[in-house]
VEXPA-622102 format. One line per field, with one value per residue (C-alpha): x, y, z; residue number from 0. Coordinates in steps of 0.2 Angstrom, whole numbers. Layout:
X = (X | ...)
Y = (Y | ...)
Z = (Z | ...)
num = (NUM | ...)
***
This chain:
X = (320 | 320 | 299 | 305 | 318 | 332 | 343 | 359 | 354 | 343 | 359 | 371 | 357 | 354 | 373 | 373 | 361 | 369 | 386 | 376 | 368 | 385 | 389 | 374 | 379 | 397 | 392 | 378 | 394 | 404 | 391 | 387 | 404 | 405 | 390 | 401 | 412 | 402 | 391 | 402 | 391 | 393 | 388 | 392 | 396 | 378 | 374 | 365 | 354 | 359 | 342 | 340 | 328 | 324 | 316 | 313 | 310 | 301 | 285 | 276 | 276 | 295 | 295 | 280 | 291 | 306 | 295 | 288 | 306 | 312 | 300 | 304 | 323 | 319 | 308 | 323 | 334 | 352 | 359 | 351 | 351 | 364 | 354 | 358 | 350 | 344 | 337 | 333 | 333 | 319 | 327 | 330 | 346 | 350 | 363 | 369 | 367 | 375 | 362 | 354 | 335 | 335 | 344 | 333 | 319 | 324 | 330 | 348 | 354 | 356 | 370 | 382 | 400 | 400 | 384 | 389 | 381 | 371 | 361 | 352 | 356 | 346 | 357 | 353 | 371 | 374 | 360 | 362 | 368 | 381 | 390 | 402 | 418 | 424 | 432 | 414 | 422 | 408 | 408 | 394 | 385 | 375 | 358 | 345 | 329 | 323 | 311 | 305 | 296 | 292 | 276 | 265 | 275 | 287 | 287 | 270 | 265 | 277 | 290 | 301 | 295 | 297 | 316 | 318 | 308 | 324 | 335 | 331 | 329 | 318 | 306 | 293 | 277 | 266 | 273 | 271 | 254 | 245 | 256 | 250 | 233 | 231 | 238 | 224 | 209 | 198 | 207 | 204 | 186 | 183 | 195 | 186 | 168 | 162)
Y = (-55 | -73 | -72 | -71 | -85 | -73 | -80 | -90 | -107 | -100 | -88 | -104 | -112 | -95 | -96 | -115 | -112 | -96 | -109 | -121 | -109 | -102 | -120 | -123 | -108 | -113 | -132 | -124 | -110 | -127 | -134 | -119 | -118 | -138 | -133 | -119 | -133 | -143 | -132 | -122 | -105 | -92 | -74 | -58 | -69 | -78 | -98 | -100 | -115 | -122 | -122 | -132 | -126 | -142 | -138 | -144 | -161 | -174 | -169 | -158 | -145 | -142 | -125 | -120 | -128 | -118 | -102 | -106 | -109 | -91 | -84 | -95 | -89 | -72 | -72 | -80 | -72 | -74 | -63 | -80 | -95 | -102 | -105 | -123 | -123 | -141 | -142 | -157 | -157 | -165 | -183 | -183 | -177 | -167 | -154 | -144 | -126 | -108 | -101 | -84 | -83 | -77 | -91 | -105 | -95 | -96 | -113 | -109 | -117 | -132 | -127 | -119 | -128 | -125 | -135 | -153 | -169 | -173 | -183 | -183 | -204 | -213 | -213 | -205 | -202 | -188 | -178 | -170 | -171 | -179 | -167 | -176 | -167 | -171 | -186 | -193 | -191 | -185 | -175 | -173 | -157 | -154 | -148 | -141 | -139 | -145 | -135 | -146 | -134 | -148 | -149 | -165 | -182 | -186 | -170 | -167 | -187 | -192 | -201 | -187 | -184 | -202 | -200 | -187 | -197 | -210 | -198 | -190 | -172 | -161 | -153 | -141 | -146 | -161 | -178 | -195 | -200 | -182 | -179 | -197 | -194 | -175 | -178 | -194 | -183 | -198 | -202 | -185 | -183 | -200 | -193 | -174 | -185 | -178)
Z = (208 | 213 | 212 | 193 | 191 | 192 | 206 | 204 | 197 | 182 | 179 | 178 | 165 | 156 | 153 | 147 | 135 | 130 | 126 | 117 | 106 | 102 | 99 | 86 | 78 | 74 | 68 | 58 | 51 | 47 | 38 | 27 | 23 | 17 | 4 | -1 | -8 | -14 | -23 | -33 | -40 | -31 | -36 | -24 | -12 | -11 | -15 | -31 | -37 | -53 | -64 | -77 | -91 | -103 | -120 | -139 | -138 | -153 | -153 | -166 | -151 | -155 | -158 | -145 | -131 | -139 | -139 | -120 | -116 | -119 | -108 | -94 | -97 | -96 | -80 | -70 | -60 | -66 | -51 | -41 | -53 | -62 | -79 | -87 | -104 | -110 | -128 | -137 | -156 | -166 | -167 | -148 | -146 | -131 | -128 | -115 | -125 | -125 | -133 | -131 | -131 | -149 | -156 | -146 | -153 | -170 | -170 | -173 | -157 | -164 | -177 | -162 | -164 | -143 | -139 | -129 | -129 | -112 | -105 | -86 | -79 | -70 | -56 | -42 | -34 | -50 | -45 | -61 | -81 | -89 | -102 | -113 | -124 | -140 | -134 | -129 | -109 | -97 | -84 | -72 | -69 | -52 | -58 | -42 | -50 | -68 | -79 | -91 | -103 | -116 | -125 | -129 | -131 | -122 | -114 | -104 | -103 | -90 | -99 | -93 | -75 | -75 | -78 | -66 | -53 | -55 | -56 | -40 | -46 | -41 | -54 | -58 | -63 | -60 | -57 | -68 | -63 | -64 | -83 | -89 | -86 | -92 | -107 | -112 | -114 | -109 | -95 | -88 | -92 | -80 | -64 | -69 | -66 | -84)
num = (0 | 1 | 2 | 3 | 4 | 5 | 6 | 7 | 8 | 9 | 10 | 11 | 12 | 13 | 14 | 15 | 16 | 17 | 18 | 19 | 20 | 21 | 22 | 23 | 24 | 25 | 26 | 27 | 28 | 29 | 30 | 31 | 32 | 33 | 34 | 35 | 36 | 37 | 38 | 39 | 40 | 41 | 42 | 43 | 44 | 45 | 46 | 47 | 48 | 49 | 50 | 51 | 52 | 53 | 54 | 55 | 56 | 57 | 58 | 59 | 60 | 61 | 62 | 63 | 64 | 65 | 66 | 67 | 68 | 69 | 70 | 71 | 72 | 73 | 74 | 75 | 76 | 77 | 78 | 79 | 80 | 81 | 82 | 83 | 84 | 85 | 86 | 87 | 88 | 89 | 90 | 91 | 92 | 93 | 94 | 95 | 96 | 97 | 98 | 99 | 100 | 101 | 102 | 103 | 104 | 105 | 106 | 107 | 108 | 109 | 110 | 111 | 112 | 113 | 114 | 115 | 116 | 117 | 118 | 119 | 120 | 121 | 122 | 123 | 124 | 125 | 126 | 127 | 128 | 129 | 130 | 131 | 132 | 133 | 134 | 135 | 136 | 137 | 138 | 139 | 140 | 141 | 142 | 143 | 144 | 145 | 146 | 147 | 148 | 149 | 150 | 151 | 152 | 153 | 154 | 155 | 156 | 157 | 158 | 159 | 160 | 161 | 162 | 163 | 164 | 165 | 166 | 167 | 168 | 169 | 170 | 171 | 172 | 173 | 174 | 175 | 176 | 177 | 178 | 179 | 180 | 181 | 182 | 183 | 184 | 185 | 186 | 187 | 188 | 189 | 190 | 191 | 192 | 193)
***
């Protein structure tokens, strides 16, 4: 066997790396176990991203994004994402909402007694939204992912991504640059070569 590399000194090594595998493995078990902590949704005993789905907003797209927003509920999982939903009235309020699907559809979100005021800081170190009680105290809520399913203004021309880009969150969709210049036609007709 020693044509191979199977004699005593490969042995002693085989068995060191053996221990430091086993070693990894238990730091790499500790460290799992911190996120467990520190992010606190947890269904059937698996780790869940908190998703935030943003939607409404000022522009005369309101009830489109309200609209799109629905189907992007529906098509996540909530056995895997813990669903944060985000809507912003047609003055520019946002709250942290409730809601079922229907009532975001219909508009009637915006009347529940349960909905809070929020607001995403520019902060980096909250990674997340700002929920404040009736006392105007806020507590901050870790948010994974944003989907920012808002339509024309303020929505789709990067003043949004923008914030998010401060904020340090990770989103779906194109970033501040790419948003800015798809939503000025003109613009996009010179970078499109037409």
């Amino acid at each position: 066997y020693q044509g191979f590399g199977w004699n005593e000194q490969s042995r002693d090594s085989r068995e060191k790396t053996g221990r430091r595998k086993v070693n990894i493995l238990r730091q790499a078990t500790r460290s799992i176990e911190r996120v467990r902590i520190t992010w606190p949704f947890t269904r059937y005993g698996r780790l869940m991203m908190n998703i935030a789905v943003i939607f409404g907003g000022r522009s005369d797209e309101h009830e489109v994004s309200r609209s799109s927003a629905v189907n992007v509920i529906k098509g996540l999982d909530s056995d895997r994402y813990e669903i944060t939903k985000i809507g912003i009235t047609k003055e520019g309020r946002w709250y942290l909402t409730e809601a079922s699907t229907d009532e975001i559809a219909s508009g009637a979100w915006e009347n529940r007694p349960d909905n809070r005021q929020a607001c995403i800081p520019a902060d980096p170190t909250v990674h997340g939204i700002l929920v404040f009680d009736e006392e105007d105290r806020a507590t901050a809520k870790r948010i994974d992912c944003i989907i920012p399913v808002l339509h024309g203004d303020n929505g789709e021309d990067g003043t949004v991504q923008g914030l998010f880009e401060l904020a340090e969150i990770p989103y779906v969709g194109p970033g501040v640059k790419a948003s800015a210049n798809g939503m000025d036609k003109s613009v996009t007709k010179i970078i499109a070569g037409e």
